[in-house]
PyMOL Python script that loads the backbone (N, CA, C, O; Angstrom):
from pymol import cmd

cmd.read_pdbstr("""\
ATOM      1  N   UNK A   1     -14.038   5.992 -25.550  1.00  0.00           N
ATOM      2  CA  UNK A   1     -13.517   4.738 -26.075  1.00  0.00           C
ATOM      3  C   UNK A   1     -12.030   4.645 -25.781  1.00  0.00           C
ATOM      4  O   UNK A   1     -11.193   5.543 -25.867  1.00  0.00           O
ATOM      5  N   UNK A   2     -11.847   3.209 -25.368  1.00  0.00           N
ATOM      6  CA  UNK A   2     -10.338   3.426 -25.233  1.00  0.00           C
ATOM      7  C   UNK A   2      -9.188   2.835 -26.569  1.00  0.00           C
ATOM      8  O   UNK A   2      -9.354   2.092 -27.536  1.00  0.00           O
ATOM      9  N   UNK A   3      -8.427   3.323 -26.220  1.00  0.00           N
ATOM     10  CA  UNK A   3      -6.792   2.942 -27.277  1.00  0.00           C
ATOM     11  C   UNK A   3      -6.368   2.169 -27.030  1.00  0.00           C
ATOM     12  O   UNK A   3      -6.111   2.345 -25.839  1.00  0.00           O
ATOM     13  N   UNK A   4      -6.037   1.277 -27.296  1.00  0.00           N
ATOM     14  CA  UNK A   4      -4.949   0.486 -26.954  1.00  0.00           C
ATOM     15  C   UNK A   4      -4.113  -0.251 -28.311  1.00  0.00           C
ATOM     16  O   UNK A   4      -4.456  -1.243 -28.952  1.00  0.00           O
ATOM     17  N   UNK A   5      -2.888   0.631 -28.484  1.00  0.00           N
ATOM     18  CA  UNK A   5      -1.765   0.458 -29.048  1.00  0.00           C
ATOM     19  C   UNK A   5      -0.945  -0.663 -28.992  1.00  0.00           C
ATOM     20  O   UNK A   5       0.060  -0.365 -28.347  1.00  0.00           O
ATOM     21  N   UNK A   6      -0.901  -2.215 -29.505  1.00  0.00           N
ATOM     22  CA  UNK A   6      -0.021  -3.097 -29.135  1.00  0.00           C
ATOM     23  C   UNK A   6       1.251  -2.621 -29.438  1.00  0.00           C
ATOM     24  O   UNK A   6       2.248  -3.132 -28.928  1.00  0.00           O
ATOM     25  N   UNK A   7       1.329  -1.460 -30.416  1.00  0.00           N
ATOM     26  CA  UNK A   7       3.006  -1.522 -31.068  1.00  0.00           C
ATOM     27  C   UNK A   7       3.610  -0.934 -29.509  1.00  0.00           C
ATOM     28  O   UNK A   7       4.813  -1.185 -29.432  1.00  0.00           O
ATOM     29  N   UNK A   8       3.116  -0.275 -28.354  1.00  0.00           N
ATOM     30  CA  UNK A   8       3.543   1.163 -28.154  1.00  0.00           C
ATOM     31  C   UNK A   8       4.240  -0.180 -27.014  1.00  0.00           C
ATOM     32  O   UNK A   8       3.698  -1.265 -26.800  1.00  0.00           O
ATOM     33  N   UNK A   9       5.730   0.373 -26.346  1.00  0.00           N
ATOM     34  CA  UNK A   9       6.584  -0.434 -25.999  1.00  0.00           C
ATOM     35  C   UNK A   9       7.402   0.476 -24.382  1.00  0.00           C
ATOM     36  O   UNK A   9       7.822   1.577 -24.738  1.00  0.00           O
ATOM     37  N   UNK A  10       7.582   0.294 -23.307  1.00  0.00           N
ATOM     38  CA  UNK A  10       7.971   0.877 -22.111  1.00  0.00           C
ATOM     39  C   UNK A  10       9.608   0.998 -22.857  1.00  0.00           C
ATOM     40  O   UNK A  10      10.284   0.044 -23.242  1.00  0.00           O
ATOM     41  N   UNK A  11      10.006   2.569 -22.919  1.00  0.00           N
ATOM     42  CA  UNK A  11      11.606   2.495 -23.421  1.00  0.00           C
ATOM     43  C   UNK A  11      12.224   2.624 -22.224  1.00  0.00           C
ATOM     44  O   UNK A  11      13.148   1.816 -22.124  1.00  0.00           O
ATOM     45  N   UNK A  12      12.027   3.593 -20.898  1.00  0.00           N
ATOM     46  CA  UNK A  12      13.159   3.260 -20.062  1.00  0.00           C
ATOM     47  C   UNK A  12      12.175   3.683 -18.828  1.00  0.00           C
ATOM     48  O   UNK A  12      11.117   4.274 -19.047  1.00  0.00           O
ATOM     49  N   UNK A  13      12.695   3.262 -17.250  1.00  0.00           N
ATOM     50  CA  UNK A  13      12.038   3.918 -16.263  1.00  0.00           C
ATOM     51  C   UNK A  13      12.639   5.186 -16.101  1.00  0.00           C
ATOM     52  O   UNK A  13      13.664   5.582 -16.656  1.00  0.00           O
ATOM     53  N   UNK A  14      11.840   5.863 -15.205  1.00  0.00           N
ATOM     54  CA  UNK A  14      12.380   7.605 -14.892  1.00  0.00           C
ATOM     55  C   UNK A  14      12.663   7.738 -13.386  1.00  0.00           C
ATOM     56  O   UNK A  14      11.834   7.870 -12.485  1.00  0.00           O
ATOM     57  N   UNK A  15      13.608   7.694 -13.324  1.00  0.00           N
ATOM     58  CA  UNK A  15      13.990   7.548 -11.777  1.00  0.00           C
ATOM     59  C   UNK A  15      14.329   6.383 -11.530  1.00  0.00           C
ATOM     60  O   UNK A  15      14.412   5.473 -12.355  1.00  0.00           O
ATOM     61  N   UNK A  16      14.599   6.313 -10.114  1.00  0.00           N
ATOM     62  CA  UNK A  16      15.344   5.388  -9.182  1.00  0.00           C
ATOM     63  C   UNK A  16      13.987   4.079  -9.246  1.00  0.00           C
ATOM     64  O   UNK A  16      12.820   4.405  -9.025  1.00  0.00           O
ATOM     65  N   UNK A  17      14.363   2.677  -9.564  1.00  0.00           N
ATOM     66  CA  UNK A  17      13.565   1.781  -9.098  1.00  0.00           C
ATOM     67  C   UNK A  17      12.777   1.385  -7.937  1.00  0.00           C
ATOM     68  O   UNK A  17      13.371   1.532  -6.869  1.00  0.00           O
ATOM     69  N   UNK A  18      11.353   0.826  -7.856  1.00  0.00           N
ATOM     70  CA  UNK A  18      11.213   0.879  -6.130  1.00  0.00           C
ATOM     71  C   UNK A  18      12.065   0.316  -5.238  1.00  0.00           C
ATOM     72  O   UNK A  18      11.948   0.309  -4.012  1.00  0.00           O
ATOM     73  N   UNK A  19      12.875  -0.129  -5.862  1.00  0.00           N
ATOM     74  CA  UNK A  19      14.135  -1.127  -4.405  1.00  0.00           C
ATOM     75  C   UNK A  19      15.248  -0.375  -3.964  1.00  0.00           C
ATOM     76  O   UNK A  19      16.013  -0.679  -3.048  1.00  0.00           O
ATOM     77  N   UNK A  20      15.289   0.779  -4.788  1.00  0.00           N
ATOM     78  CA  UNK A  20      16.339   1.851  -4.825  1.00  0.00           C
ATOM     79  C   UNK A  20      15.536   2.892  -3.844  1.00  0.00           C
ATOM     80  O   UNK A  20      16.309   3.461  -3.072  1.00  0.00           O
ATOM     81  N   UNK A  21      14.215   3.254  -3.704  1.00  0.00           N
ATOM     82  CA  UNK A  21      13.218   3.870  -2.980  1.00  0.00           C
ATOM     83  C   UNK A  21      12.902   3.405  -1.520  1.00  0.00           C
ATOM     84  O   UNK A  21      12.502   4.193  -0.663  1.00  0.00           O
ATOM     85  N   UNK A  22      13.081   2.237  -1.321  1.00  0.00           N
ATOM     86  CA  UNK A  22      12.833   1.973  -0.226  1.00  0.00           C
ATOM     87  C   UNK A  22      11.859   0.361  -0.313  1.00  0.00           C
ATOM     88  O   UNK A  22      11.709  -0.107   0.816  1.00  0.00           O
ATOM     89  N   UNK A  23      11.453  -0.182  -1.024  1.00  0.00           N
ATOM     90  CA  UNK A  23      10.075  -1.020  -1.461  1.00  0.00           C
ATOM     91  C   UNK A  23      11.073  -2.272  -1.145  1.00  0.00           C
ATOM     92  O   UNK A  23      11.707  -2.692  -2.113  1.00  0.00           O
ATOM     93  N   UNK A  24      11.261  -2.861   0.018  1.00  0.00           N
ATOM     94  CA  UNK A  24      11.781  -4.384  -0.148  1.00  0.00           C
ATOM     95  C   UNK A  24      11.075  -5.481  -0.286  1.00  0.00           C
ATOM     96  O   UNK A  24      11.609  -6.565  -0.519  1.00  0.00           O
ATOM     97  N   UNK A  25       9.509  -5.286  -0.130  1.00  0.00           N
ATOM     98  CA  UNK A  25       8.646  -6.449   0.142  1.00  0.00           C
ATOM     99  C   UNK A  25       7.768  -6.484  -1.528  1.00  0.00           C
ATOM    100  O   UNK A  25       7.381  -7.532  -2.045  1.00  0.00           O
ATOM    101  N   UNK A  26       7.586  -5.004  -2.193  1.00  0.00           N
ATOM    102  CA  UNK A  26       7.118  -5.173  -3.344  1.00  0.00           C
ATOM    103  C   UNK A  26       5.517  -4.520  -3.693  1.00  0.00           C
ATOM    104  O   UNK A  26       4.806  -4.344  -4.682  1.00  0.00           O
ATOM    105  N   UNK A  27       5.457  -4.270  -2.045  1.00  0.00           N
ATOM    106  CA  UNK A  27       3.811  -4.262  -1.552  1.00  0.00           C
ATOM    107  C   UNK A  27       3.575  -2.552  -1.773  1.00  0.00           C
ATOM    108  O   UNK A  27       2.389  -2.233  -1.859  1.00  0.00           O
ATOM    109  N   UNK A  28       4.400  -1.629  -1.854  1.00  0.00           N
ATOM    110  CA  UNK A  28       5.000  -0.008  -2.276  1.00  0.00           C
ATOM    111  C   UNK A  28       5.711   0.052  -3.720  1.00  0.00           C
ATOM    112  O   UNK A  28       6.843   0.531  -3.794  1.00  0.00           O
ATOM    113  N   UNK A  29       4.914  -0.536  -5.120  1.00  0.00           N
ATOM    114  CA  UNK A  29       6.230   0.024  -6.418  1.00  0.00           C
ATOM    115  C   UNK A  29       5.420   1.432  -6.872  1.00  0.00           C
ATOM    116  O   UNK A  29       4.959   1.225  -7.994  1.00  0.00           O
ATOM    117  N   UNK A  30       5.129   2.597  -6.474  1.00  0.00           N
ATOM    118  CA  UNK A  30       5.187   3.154  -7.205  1.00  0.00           C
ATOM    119  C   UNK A  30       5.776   3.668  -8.503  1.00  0.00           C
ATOM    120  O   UNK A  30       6.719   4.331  -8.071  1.00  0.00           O
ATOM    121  N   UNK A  31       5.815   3.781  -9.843  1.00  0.00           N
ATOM    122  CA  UNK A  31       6.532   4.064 -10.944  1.00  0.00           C
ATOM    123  C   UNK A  31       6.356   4.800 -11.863  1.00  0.00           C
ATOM    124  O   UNK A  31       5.226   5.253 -12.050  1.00  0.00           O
ATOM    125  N   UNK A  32       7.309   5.102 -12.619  1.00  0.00           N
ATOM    126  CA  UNK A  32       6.869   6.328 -13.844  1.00  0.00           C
ATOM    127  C   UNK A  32       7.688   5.444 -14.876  1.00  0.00           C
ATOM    128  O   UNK A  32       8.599   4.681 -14.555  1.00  0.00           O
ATOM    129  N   UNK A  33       7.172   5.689 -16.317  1.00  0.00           N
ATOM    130  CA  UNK A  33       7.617   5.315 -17.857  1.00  0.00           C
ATOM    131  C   UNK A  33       7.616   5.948 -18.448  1.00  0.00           C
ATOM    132  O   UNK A  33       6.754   6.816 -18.305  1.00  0.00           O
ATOM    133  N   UNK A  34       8.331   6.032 -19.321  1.00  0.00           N
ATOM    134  CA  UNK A  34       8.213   6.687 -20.891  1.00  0.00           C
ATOM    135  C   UNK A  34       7.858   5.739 -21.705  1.00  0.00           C
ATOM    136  O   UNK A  34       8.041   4.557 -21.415  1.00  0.00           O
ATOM    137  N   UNK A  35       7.422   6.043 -22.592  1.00  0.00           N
ATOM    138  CA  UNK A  35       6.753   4.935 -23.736  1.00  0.00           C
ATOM    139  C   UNK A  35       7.471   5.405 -25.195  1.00  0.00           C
ATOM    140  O   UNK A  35       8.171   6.403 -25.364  1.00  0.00           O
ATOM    141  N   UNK A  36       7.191   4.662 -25.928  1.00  0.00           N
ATOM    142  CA  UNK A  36       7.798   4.608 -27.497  1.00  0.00           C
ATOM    143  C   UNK A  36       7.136   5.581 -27.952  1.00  0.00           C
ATOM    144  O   UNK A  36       7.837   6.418 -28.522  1.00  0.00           O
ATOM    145  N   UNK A  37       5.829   5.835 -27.911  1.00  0.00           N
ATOM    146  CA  UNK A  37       4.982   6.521 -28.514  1.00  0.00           C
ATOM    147  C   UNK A  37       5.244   8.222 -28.265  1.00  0.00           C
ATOM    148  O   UNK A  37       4.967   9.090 -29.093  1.00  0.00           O
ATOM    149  N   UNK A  38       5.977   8.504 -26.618  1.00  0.00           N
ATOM    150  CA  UNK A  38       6.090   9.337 -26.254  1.00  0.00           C
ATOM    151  C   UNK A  38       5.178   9.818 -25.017  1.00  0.00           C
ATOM    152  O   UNK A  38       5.235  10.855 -24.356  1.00  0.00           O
ATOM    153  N   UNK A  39       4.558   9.017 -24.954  1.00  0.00           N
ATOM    154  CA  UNK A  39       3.540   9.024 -23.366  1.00  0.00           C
ATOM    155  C   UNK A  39       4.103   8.618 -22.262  1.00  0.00           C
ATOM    156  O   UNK A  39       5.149   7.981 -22.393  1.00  0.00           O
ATOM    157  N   UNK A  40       3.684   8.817 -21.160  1.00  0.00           N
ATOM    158  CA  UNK A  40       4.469   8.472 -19.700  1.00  0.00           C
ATOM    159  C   UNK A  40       3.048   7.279 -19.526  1.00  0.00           C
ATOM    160  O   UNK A  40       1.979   7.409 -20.124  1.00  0.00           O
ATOM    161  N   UNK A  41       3.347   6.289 -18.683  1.00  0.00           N
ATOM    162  CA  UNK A  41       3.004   4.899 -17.851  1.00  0.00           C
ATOM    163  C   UNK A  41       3.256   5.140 -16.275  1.00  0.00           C
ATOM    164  O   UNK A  41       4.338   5.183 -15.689  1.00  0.00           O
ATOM    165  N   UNK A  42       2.066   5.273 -15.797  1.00  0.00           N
ATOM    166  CA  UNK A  42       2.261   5.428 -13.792  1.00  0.00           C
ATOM    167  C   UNK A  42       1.691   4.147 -13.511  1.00  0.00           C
ATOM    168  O   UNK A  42       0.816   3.536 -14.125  1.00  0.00           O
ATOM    169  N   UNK A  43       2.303   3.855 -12.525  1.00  0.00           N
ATOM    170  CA  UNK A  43       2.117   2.837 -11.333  1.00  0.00           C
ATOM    171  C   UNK A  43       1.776   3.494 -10.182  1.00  0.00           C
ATOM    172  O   UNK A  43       2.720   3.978  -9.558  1.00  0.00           O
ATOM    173  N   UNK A  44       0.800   3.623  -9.786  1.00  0.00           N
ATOM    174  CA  UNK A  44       0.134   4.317  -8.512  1.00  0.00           C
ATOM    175  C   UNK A  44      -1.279   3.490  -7.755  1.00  0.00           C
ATOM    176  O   UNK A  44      -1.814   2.396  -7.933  1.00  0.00           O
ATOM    177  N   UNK A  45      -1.492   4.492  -6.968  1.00  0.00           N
ATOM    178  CA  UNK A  45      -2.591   3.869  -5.826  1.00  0.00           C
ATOM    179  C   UNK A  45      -3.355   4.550  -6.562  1.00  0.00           C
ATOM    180  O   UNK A  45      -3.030   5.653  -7.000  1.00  0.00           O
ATOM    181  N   UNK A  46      -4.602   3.920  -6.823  1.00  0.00           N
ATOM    182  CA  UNK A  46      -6.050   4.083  -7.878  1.00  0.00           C
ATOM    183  C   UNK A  46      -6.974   4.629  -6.774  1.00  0.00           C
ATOM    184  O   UNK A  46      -7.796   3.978  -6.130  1.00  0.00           O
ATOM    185  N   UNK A  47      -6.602   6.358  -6.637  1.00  0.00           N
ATOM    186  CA  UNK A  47      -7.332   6.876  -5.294  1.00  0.00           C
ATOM    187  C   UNK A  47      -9.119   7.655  -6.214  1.00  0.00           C
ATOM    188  O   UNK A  47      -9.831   8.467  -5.623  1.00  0.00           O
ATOM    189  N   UNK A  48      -9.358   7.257  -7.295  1.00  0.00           N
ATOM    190  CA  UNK A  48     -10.484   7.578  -8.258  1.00  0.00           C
ATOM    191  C   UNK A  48     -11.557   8.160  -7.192  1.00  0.00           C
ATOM    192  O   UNK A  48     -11.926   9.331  -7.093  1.00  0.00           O
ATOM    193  N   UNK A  49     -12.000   6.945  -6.349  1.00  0.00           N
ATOM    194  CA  UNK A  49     -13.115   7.553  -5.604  1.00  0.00           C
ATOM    195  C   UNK A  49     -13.049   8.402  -4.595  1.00  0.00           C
ATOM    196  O   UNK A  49     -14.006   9.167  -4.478  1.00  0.00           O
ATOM    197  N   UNK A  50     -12.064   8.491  -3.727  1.00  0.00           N
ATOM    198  CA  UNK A  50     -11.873   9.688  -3.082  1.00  0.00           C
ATOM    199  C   UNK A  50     -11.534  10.884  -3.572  1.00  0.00           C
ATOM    200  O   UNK A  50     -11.852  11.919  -2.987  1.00  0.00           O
ATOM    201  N   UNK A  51     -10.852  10.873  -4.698  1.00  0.00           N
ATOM    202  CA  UNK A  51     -10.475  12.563  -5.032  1.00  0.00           C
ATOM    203  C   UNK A  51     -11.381  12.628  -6.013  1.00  0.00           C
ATOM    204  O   UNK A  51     -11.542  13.844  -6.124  1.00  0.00           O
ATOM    205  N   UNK A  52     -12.084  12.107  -6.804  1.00  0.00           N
ATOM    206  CA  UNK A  52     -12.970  12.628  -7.934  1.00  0.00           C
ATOM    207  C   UNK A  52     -13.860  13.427  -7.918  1.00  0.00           C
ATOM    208  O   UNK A  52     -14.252  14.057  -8.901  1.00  0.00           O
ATOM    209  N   UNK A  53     -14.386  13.520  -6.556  1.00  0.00           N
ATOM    210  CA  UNK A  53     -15.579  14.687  -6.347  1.00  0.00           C
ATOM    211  C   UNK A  53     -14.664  16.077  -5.337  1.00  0.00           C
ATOM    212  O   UNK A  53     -15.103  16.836  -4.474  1.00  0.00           O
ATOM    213  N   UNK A  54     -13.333  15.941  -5.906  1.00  0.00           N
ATOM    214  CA  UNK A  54     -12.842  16.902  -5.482  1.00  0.00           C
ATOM    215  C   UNK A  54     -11.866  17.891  -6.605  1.00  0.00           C
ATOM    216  O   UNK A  54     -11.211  18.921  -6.441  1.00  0.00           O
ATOM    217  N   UNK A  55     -12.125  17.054  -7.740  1.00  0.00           N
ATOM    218  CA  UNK A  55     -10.940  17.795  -8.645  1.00  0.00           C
ATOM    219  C   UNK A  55     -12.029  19.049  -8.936  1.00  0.00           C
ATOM    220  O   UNK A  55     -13.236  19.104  -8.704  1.00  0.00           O
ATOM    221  N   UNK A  56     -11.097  20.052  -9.551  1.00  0.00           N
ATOM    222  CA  UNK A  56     -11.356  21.341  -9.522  1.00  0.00           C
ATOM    223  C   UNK A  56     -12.504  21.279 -10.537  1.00  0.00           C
ATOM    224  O   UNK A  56     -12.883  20.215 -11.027  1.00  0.00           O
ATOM    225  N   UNK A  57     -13.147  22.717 -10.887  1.00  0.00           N
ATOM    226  CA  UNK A  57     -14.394  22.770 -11.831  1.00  0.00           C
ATOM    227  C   UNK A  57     -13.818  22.479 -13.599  1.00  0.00           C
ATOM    228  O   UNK A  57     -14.363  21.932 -14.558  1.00  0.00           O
ATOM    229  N   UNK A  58     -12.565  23.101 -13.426  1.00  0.00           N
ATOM    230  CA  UNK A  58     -12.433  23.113 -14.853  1.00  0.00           C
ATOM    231  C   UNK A  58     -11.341  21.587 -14.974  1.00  0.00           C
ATOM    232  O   UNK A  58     -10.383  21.801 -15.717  1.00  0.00           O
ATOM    233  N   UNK A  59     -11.365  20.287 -14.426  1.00  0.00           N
ATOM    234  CA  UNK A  59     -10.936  19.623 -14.840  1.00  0.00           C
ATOM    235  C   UNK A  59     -12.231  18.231 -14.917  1.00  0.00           C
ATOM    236  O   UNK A  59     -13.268  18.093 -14.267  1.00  0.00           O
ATOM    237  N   UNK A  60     -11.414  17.092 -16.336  1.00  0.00           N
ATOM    238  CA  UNK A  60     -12.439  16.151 -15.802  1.00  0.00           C
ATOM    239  C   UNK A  60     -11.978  14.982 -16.107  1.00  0.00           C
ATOM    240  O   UNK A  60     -10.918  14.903 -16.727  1.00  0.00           O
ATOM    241  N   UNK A  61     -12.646  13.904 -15.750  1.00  0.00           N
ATOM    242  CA  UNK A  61     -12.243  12.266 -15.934  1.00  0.00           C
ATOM    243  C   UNK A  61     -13.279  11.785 -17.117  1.00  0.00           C
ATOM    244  O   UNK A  61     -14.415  12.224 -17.301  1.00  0.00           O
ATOM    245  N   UNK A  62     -12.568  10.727 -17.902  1.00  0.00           N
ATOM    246  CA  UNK A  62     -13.389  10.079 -18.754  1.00  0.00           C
ATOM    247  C   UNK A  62     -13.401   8.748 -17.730  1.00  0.00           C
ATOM    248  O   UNK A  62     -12.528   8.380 -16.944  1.00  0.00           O
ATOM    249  N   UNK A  63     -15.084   7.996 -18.112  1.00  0.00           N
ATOM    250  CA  UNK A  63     -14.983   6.899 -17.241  1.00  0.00           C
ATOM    251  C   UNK A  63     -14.001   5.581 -17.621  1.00  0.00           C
ATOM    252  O   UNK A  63     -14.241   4.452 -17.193  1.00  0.00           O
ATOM    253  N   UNK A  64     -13.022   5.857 -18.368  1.00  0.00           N
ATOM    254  CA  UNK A  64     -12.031   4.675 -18.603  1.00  0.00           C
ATOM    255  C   UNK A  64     -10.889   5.278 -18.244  1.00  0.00           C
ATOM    256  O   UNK A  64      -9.839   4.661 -18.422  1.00  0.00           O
ATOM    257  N   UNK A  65     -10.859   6.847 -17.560  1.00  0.00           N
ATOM    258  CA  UNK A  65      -9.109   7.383 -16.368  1.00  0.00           C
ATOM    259  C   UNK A  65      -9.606   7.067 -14.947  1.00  0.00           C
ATOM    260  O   UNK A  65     -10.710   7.055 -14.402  1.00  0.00           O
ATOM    261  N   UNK A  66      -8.244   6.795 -14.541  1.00  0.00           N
ATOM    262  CA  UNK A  66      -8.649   6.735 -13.056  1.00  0.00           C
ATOM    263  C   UNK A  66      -7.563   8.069 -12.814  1.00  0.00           C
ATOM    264  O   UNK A  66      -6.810   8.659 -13.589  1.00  0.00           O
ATOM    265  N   UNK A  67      -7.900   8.253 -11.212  1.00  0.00           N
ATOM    266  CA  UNK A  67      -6.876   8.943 -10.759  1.00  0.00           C
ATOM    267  C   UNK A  67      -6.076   8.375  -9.908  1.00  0.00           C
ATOM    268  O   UNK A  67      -6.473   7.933  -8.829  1.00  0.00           O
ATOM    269  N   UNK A  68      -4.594   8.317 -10.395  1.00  0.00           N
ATOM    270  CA  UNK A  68      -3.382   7.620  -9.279  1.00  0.00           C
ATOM    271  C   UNK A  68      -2.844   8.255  -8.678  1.00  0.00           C
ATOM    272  O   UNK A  68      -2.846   9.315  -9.304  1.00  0.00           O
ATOM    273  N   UNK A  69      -2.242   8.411  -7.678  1.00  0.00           N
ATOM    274  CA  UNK A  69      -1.219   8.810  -6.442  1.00  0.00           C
ATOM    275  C   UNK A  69       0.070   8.386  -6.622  1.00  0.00           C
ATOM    276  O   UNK A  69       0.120   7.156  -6.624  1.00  0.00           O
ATOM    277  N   UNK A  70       0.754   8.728  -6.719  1.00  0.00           N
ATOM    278  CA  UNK A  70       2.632   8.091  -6.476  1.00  0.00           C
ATOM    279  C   UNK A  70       3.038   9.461  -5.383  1.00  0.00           C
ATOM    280  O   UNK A  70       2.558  10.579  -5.198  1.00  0.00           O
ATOM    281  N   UNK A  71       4.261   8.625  -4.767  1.00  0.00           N
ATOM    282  CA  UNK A  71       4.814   9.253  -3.693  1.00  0.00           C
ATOM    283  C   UNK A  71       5.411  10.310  -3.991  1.00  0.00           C
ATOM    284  O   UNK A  71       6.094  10.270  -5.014  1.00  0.00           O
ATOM    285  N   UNK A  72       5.371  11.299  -3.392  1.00  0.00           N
ATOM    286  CA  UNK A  72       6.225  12.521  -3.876  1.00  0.00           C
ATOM    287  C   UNK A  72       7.705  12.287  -4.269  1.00  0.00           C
ATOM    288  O   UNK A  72       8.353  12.622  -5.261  1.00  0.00           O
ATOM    289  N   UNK A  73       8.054  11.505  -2.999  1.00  0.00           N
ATOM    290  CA  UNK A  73       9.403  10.944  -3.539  1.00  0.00           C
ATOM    291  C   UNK A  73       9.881  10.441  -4.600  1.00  0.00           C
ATOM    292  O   UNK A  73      11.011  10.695  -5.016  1.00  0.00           O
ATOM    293  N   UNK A  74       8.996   9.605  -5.199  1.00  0.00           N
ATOM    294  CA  UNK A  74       9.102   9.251  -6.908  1.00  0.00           C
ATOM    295  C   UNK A  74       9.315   9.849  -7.647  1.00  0.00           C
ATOM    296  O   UNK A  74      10.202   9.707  -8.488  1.00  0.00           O
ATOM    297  N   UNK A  75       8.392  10.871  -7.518  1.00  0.00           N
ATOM    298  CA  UNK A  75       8.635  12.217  -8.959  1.00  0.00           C
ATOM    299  C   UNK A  75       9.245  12.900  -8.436  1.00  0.00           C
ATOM    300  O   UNK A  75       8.959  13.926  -9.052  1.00  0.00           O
ATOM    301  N   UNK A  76      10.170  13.291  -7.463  1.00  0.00           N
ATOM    302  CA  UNK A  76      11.267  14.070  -7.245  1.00  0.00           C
ATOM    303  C   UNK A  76      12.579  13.118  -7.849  1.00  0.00           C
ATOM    304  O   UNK A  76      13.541  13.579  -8.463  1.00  0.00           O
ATOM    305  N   UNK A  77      12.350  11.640  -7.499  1.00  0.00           N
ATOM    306  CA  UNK A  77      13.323  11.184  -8.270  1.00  0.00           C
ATOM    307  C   UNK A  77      13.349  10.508  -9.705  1.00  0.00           C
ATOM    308  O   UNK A  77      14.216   9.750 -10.139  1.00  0.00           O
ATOM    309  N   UNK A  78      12.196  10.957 -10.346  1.00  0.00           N
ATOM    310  CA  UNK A  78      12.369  11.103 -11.907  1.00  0.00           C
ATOM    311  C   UNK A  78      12.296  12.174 -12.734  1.00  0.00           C
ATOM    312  O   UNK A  78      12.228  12.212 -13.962  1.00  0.00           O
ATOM    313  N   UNK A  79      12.322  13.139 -11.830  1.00  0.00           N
ATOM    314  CA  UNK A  79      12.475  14.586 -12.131  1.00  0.00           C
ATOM    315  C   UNK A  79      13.849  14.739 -13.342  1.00  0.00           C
ATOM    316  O   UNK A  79      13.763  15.090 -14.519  1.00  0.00           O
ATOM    317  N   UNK A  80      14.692  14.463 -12.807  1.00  0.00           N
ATOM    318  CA  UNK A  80      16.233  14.448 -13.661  1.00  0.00           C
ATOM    319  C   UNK A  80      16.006  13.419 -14.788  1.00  0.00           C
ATOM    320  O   UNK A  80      16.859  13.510 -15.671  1.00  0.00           O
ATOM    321  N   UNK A  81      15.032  12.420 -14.992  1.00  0.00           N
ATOM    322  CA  UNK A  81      14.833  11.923 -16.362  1.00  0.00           C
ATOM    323  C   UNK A  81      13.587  12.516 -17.045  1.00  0.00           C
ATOM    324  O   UNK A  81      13.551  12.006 -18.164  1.00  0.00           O
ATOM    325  N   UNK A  82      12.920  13.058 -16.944  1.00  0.00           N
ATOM    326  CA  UNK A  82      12.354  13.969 -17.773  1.00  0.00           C
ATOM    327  C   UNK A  82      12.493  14.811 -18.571  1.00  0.00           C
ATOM    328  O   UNK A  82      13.011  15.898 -18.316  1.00  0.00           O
ATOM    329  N   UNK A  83      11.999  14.424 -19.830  1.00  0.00           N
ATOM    330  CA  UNK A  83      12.498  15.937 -21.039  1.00  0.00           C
ATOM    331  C   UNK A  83      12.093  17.014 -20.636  1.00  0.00           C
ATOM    332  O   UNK A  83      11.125  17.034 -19.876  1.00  0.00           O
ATOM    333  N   UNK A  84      12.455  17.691 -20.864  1.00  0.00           N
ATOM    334  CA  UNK A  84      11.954  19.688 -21.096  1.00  0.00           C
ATOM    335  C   UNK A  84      11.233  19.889 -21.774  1.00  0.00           C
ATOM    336  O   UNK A  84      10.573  20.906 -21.561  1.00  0.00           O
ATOM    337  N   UNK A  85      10.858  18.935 -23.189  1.00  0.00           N
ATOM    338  CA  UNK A  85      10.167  19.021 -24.194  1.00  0.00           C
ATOM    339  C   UNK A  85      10.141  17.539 -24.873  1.00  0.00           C
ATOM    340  O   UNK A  85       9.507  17.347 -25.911  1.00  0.00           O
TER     341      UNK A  85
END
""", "prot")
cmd.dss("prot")
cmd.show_as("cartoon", "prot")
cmd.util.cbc("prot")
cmd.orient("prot")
């Protein structure tokens, strides 16, 4: 079953924006969030059906996760906004 929290609110992005990345047309935003609640928010390519019959034995998907992709480059550049804890 899914959650969905109206209170829970995007507090800041983590990293460089996609226009700061390279994205001039809009058609590439990969993104990362932090949320109010304390959860992260991705913007990625919804690669579900190709990698799903590949994730390892001991991991799994509920049928309301997908699996996303963001560029490596992204999370190298929200690396420095990430807590430690």
């Amino acid at each position: 079953m899914r959650h969905e929290n109206l209170s829970v609110r995007i507090v800041r992005r983590l990293g460089d924006p996609p226009s700061q990345r390279g994205s001039v047309s809009g058609q590439n935003c990969p993104d990362l969030f932090e949320l109010s609640d304390g959860n992260f928010a991705v913007i990625g390519t919804d690669r579900t059906e190709e990698l799903d019959s590949l994730l390892p034995a001991d991991a799994a998907r509920a049928d309301y996760e997908r699996i996303v992709v963001i560029t490596r480059d992204t999370l190298l550049r929200a690396k420095r906004d990430i807590p430690d804890a």
